[in-house]
N, CA and C atoms as a LAMMPS dump frame, in Angstrom:
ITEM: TIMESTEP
0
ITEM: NUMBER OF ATOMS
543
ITEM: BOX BOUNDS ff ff ff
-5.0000000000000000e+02 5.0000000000000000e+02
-5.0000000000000000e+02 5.0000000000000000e+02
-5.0000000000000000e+02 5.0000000000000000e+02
ITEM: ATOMS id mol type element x y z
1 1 1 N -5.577 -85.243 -125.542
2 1 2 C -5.065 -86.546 -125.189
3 1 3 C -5.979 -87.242 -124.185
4 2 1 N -6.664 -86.042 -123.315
5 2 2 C -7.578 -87.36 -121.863
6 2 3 C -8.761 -87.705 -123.052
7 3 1 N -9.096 -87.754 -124.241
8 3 2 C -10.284 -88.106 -124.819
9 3 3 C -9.773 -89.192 -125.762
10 4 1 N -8.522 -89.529 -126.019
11 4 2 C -8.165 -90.711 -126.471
12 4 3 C -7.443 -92.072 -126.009
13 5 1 N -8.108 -92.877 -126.144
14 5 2 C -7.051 -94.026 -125.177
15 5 3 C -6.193 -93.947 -125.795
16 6 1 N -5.36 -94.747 -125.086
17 6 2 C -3.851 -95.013 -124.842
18 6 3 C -3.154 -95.468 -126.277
19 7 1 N -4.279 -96.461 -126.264
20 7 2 C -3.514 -97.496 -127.383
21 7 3 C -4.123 -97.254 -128.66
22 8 1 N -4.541 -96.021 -129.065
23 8 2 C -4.942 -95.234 -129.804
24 8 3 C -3.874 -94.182 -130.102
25 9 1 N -3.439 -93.69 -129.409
26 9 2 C -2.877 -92.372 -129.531
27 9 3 C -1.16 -93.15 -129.739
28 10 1 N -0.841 -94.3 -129.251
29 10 2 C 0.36 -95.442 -129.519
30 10 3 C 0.092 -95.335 -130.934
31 11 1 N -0.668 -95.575 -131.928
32 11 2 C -0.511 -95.399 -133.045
33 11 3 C -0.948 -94.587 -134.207
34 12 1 N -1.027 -93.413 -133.33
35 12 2 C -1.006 -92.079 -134.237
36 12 3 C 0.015 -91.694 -135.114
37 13 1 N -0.35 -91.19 -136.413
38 13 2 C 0.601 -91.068 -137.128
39 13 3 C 1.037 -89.712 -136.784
40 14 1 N 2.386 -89.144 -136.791
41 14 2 C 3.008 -87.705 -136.247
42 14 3 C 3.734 -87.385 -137.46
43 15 1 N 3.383 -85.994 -137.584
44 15 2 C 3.993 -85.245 -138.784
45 15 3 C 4.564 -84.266 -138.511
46 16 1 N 5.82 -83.673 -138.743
47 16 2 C 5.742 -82.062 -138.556
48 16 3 C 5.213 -81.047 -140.022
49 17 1 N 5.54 -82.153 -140.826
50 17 2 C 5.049 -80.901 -142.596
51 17 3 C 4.04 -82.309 -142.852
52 18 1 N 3.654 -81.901 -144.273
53 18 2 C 2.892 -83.059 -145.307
54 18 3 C 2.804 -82.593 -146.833
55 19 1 N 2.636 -83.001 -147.542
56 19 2 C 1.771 -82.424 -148.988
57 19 3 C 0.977 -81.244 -148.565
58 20 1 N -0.041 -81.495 -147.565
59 20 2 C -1.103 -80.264 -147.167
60 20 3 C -0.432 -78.76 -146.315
61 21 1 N 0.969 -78.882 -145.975
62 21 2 C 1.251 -77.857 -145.484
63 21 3 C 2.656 -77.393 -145.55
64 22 1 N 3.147 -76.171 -145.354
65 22 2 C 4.659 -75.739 -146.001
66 22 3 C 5.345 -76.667 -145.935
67 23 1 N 6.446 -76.994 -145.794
68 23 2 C 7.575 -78.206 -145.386
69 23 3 C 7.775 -76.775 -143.319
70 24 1 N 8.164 -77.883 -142.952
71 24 2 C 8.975 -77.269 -141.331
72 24 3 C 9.861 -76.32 -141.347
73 25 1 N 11.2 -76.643 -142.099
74 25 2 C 11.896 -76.048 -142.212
75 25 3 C 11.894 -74.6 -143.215
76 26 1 N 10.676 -74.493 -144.142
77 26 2 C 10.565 -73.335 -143.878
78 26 3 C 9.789 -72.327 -143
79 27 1 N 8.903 -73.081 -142.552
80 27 2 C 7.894 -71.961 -141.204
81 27 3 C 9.36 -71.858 -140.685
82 28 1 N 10.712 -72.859 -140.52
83 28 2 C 11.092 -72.608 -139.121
84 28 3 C 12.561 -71.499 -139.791
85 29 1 N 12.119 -70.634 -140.812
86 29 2 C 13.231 -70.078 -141.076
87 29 3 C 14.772 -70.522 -141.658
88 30 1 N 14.307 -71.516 -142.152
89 30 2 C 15.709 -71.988 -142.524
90 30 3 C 16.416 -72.471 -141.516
91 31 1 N 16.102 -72.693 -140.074
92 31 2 C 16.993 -72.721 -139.261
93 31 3 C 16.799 -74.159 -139.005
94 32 1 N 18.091 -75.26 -138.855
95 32 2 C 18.272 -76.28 -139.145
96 32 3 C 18.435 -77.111 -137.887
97 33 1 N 18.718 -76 -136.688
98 33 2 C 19.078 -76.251 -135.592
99 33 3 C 17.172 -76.6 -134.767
100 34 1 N 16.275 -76.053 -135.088
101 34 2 C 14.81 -75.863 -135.013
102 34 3 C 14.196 -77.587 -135.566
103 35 1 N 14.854 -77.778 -136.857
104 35 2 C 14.277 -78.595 -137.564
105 35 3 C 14.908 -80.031 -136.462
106 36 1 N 15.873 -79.688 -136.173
107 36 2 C 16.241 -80.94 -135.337
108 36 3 C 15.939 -81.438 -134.182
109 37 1 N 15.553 -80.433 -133.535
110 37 2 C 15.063 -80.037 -132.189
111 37 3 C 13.698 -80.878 -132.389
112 38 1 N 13.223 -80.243 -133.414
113 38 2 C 11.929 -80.805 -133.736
114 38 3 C 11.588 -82.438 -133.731
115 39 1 N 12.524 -82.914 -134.947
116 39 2 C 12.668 -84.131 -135.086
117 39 3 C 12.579 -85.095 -133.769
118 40 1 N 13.709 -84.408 -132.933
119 40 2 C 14.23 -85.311 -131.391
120 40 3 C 12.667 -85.465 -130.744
121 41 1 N 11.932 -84.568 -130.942
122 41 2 C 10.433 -84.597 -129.881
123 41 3 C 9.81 -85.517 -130.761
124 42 1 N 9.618 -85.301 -132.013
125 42 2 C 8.876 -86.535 -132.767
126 42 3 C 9.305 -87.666 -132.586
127 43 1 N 10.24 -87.789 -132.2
128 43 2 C 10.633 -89.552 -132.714
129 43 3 C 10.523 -89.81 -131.054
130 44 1 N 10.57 -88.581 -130.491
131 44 2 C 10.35 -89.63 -128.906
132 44 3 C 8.978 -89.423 -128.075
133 45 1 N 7.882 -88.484 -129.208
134 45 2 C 6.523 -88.538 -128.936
135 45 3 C 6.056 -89.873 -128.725
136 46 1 N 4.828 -89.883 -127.578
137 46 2 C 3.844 -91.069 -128.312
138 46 3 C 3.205 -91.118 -129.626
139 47 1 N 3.246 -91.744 -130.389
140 47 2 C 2.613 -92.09 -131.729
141 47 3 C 3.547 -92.744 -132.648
142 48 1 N 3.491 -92.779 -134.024
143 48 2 C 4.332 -93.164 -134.673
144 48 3 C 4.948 -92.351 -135.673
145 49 1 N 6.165 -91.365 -135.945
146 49 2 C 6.6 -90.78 -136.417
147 49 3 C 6.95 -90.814 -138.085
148 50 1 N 5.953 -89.665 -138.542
149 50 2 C 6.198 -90.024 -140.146
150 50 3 C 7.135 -89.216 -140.607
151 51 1 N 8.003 -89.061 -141.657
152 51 2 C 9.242 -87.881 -142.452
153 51 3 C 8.397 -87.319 -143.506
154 52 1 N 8.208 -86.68 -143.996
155 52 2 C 7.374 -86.386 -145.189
156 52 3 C 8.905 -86.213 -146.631
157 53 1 N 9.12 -86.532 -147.25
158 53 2 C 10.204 -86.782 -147.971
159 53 3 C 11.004 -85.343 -148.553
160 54 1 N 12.017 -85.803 -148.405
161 54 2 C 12.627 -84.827 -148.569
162 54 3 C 13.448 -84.133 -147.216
163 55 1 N 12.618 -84.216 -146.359
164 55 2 C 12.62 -83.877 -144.499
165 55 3 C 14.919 -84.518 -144.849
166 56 1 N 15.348 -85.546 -144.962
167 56 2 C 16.035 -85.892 -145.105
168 56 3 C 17.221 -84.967 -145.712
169 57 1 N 16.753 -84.364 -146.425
170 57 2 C 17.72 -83.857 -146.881
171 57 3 C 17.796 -82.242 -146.558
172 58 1 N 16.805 -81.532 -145.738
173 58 2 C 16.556 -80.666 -145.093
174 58 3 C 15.915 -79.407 -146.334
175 59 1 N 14.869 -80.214 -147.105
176 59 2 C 14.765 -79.904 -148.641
177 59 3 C 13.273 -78.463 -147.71
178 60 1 N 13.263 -77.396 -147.948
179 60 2 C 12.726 -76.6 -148.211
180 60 3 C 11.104 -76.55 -148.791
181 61 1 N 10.19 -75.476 -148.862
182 61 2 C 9.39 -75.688 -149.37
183 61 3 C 7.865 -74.149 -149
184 62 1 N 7.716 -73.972 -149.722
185 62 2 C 6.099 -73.144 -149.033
186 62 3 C 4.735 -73.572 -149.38
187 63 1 N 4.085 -73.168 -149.736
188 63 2 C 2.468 -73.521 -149.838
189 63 3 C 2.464 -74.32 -151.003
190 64 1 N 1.245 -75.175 -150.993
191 64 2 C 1.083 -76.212 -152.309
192 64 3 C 0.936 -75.227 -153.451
193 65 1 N 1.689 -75.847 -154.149
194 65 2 C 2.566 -76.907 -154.302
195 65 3 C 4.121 -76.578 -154.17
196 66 1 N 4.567 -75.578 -153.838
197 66 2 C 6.132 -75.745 -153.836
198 66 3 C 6.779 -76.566 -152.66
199 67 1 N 5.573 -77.204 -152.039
200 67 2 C 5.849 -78.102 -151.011
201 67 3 C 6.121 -79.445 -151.372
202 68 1 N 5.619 -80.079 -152.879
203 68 2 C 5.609 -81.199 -153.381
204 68 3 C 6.618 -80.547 -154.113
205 69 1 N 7.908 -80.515 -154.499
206 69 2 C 9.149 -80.229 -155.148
207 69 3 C 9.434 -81.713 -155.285
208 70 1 N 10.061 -82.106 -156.238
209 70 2 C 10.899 -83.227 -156.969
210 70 3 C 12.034 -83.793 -155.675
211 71 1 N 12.039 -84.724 -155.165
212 71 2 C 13.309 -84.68 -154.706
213 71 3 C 14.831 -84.94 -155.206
214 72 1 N 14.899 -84.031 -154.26
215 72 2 C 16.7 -83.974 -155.199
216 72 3 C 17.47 -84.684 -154.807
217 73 1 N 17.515 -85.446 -155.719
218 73 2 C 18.568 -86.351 -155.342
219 73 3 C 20.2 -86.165 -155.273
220 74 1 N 20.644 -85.217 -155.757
221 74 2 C 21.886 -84.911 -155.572
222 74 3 C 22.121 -84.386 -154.392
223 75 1 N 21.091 -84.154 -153.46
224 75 2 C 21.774 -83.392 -152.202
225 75 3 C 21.903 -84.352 -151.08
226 76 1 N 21.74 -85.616 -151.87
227 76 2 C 21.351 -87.357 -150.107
228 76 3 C 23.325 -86.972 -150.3
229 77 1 N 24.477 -87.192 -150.89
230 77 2 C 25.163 -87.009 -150.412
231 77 3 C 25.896 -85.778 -149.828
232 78 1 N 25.267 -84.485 -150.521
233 78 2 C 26.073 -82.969 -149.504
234 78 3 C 25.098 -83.488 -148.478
235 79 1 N 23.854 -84.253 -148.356
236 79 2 C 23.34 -84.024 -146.611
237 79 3 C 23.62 -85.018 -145.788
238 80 1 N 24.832 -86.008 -146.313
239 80 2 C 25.044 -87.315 -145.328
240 80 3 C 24.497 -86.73 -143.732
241 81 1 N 24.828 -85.885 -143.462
242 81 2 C 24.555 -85.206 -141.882
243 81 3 C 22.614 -85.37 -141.431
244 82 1 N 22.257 -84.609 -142.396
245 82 2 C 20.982 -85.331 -142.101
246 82 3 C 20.406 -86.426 -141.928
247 83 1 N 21.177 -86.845 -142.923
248 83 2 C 20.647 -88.346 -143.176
249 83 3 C 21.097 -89.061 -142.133
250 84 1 N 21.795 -89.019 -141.687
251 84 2 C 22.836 -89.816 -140.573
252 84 3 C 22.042 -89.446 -139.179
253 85 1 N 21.451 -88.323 -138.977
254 85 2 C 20.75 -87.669 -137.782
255 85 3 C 19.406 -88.214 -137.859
256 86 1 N 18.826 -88.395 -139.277
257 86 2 C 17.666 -89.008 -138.84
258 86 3 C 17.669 -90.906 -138.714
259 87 1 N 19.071 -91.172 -139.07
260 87 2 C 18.851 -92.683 -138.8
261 87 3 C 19.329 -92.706 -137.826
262 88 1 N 20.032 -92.063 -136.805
263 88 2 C 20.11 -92.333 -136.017
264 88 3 C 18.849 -92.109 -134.824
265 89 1 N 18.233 -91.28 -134.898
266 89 2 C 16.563 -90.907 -134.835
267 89 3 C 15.536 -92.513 -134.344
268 90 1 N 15.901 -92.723 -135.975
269 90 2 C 15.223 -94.286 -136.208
270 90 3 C 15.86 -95.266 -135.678
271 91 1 N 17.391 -95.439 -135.503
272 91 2 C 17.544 -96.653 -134.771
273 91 3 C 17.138 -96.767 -133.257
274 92 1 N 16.845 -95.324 -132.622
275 92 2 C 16.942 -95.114 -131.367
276 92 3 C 15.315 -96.157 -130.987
277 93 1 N 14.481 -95.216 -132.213
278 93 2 C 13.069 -95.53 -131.783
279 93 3 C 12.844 -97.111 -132.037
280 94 1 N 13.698 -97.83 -132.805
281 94 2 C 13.463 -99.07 -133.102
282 94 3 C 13.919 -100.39 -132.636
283 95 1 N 14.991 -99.321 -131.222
284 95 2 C 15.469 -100.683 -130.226
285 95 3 C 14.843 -99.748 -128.856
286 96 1 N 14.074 -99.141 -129.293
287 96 2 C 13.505 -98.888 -127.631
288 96 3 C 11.742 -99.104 -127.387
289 97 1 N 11.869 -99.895 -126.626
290 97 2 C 10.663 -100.374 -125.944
291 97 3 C 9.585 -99.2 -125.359
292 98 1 N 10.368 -98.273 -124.954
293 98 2 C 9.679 -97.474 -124.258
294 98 3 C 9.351 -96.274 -125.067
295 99 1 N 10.043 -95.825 -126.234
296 99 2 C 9.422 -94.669 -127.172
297 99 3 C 8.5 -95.917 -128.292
298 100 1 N 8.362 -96.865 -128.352
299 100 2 C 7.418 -97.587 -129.051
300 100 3 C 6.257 -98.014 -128.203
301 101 1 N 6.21 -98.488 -127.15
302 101 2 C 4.719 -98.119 -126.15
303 101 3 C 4.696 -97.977 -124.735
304 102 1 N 5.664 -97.206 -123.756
305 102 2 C 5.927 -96.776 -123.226
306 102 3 C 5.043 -95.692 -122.691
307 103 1 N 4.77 -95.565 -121.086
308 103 2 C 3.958 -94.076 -120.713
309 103 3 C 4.785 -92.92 -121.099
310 104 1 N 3.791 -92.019 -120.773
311 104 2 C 4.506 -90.599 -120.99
312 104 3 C 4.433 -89.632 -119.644
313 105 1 N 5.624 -89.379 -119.473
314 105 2 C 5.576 -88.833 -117.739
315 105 3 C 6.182 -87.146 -118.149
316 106 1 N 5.7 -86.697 -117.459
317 106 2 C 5.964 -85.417 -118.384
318 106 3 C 7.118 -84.763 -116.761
319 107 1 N 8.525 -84.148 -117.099
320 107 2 C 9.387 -83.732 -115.946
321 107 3 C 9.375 -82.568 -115.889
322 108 1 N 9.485 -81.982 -116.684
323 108 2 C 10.136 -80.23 -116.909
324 108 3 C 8.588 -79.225 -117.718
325 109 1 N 7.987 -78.241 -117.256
326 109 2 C 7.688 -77.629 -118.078
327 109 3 C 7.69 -75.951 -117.951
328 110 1 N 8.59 -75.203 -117.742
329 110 2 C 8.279 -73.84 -117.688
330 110 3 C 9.479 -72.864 -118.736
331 111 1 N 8.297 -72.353 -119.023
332 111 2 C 8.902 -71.114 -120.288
333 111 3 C 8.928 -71.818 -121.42
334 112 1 N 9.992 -71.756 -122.07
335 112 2 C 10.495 -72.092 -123.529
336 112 3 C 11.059 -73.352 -123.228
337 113 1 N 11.325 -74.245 -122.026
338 113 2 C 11.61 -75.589 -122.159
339 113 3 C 11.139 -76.56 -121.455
340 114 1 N 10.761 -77.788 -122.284
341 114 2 C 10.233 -78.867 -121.848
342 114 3 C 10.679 -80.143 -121.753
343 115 1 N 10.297 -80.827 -120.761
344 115 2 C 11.251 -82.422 -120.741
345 115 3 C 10.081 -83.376 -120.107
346 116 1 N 10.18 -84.496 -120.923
347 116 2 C 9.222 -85.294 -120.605
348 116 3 C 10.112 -87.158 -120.468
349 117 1 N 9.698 -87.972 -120.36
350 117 2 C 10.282 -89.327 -120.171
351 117 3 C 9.406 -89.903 -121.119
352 118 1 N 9.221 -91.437 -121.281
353 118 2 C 8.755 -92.467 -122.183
354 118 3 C 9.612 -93.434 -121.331
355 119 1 N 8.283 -94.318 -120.304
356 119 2 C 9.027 -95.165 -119.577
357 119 3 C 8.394 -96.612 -120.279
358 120 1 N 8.949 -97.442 -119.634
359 120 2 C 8.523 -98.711 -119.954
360 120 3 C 9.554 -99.835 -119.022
361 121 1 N 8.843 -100.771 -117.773
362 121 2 C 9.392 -101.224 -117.159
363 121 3 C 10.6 -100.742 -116.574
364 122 1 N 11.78 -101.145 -116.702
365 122 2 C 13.219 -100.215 -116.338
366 122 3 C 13.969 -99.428 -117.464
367 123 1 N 13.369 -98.992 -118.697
368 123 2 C 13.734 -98.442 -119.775
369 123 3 C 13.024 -97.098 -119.812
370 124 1 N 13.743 -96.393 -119.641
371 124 2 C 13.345 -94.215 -119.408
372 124 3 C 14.247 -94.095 -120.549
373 125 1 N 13.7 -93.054 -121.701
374 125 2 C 13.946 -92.409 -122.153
375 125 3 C 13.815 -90.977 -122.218
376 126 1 N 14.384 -90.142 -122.443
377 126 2 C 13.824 -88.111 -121.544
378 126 3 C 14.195 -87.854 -122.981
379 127 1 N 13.66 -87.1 -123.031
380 127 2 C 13.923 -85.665 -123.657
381 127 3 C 13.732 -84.421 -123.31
382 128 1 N 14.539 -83.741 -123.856
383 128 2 C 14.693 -81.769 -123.164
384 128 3 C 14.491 -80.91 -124.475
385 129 1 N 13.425 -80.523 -124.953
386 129 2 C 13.381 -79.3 -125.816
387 129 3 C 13.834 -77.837 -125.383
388 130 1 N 14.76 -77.075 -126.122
389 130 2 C 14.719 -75.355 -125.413
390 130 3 C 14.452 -74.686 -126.515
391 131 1 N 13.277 -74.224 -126.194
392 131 2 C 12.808 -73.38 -127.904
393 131 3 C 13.324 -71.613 -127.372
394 132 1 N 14.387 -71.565 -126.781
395 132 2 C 14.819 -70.362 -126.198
396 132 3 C 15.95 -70.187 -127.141
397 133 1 N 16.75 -68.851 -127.111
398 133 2 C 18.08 -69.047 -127.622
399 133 3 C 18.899 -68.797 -126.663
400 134 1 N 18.408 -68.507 -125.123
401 134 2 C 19.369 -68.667 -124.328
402 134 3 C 19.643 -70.031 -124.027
403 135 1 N 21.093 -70.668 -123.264
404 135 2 C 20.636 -71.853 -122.988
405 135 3 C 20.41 -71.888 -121.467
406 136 1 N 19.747 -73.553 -120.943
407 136 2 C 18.643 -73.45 -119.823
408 136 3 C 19.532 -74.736 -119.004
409 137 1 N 19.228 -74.215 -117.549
410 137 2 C 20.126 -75.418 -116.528
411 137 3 C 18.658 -75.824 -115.959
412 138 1 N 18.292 -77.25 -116.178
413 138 2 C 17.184 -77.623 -115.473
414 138 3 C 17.671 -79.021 -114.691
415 139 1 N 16.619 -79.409 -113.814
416 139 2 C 16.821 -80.104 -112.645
417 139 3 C 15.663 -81.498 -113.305
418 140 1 N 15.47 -82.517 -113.487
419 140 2 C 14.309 -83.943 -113.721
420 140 3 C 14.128 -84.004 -112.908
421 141 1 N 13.37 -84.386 -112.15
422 141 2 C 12.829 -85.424 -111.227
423 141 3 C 12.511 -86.452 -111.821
424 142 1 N 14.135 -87.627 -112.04
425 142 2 C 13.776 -88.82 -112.34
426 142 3 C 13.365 -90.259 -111.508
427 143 1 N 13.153 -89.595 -110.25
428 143 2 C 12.335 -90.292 -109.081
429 143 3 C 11.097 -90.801 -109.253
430 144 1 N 10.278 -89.53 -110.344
431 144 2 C 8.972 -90.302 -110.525
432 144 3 C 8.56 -91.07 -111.453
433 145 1 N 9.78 -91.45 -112.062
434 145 2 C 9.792 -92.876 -113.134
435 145 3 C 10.103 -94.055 -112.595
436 146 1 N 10.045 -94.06 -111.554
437 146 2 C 10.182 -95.754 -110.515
438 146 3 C 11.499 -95.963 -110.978
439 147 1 N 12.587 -95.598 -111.794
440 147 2 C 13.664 -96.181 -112.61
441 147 3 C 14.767 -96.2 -111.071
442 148 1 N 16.211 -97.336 -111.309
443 148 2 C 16.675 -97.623 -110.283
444 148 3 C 18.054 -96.977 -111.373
445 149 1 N 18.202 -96.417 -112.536
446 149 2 C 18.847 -96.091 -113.475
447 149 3 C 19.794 -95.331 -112.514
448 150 1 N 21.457 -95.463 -113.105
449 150 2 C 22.195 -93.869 -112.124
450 150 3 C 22.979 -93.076 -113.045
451 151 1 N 22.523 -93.455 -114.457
452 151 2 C 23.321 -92.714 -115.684
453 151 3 C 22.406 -92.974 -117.053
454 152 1 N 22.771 -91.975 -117.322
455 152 2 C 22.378 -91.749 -119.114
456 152 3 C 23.196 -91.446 -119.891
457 153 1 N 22.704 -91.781 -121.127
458 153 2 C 23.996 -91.229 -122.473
459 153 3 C 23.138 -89.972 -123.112
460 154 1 N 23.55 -89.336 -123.89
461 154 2 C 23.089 -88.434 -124.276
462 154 3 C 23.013 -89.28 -125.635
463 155 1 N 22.289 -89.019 -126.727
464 155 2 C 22.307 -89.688 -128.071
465 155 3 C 23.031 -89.358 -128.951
466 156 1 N 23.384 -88.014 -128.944
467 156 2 C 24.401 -87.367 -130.022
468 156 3 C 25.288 -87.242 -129.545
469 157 1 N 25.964 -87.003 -128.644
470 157 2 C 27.064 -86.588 -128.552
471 157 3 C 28.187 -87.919 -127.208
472 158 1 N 27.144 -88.509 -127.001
473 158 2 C 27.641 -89.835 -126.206
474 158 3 C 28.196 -89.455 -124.265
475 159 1 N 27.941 -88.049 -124.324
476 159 2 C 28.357 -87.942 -122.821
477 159 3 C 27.366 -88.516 -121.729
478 160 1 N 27.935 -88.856 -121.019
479 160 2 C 27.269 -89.423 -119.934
480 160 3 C 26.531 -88.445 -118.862
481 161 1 N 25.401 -88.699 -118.477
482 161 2 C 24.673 -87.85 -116.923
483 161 3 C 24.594 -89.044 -116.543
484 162 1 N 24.417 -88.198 -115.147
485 162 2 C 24.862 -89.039 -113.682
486 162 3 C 23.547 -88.475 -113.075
487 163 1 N 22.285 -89.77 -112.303
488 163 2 C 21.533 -89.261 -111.502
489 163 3 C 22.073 -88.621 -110.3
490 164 1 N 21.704 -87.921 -109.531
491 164 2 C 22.126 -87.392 -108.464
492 164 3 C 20.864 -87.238 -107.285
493 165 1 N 20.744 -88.553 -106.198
494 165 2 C 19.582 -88.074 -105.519
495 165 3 C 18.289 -88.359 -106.243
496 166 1 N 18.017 -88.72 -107.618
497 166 2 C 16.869 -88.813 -107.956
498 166 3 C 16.693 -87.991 -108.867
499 167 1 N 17.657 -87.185 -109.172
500 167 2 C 17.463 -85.576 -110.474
501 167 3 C 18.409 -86.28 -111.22
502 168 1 N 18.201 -85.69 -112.326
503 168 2 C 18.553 -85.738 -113.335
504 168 3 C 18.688 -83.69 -113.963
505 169 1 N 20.115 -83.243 -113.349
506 169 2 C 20.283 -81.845 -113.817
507 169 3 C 21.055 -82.048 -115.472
508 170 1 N 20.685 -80.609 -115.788
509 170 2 C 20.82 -80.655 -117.424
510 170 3 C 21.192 -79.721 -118.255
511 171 1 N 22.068 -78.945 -118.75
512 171 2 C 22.191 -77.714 -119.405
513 171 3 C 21.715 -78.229 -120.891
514 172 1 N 20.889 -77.374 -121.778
515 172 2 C 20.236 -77.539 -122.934
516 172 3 C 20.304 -76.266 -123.967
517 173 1 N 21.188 -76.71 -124.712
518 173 2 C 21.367 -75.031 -125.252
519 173 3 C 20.64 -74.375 -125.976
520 174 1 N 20.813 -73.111 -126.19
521 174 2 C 19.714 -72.569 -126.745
522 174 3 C 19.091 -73.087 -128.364
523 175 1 N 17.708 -72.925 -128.713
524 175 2 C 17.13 -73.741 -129.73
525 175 3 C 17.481 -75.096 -130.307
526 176 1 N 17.81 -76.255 -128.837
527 176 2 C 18.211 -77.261 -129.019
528 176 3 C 17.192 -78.216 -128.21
529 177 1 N 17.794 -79.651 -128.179
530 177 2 C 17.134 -80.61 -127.721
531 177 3 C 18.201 -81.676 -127.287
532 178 1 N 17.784 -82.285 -126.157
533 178 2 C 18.642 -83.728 -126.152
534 178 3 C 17.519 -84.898 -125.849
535 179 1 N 18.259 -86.06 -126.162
536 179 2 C 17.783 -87.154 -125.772
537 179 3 C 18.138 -87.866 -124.751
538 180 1 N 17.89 -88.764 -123.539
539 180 2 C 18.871 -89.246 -122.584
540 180 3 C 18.49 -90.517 -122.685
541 181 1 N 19.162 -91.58 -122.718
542 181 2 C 18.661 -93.252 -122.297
543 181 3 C 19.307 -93.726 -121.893
């Protein structure tokens, strides 16, 4: 990243699979809880977040070609859930200023979990990855986002955090992720 500007790396395209490599969800074991986790960091990376098709419906896959599989269309309604998780994904990134060109302040990093921000003027967005299966109580320091913010929503599940002092504390369960804005 220090060898690319800014407004370069703003419009990088981000993948987790492609045509050229398994689909995600199978490196990640079938495990669906991984694939989502995943998703939440992509869509609130810097760059611009691509799905490789199928990603939607949590469609499977290994080496070329069983990675290019037909998509199935009978499974967009057993996966309303996906589908619904990744638009909600997309609406997030498409009314926020700050996961579209926003710095990247990085809060949390030790062991298996990480939390970073995407600021932009008075608009912080965080995210918390725990690639653990225990789950993890961490502390932000959302002080060093200049933000005058004293609450967040969580994206999925709508509960509210409360700054405290300038932190932002957090339980993140195991092989999960949240979003805060």
């Amino acid at each position: 990243m220090a060898k690319v500007p800014w407004q370069n790396q703003l419009t990088q395209l981000n993948q987790l699979d492609s045509h050229d490599t398994m689909r995600f969800l199978t490196m990640a074991n079938g495990d669906e809880t991984i694939l989502k986790s995943a998703l939440m960091f992509l869509f609130c990376w810097v760059g611009v977040p691509c799905i490789y098709y199928g990603t939607e419906v949590a469609m499977e896959g290994g080496h070329d070609p069983d990675n290019r599989r037909t998509f199935p269309w009978e499974q967009l309604d057993n996966r309303a859930d996906m589908v619904a998780f990744i638009n909600t994904l997309t609406t997030l990134r498409l009314e926020s200023n700050a996961l579209q060109s926003g710095s990247l302040q990085w809060l949390y990093t030790k062991g298996d979990v990480l939390a970073f921000a995407r600021v932009l003027g008075d608009e912080v967005v965080m995210c918390a990855v725990n690639r653990s299966a225990e789950p993890a109580t961490i502390s932000l320091p959302l002080w060093q986002t200049g933000t005058a913010q004293t609450c967040f929503r969580s994206l999925f599940d709508g509960q509210s955090v409360n700054v405290n002092e300038g932190e932002v504390t957090m339980t993140i369960q195991g092989k999960s992720a949240q979003i805060l804005w």
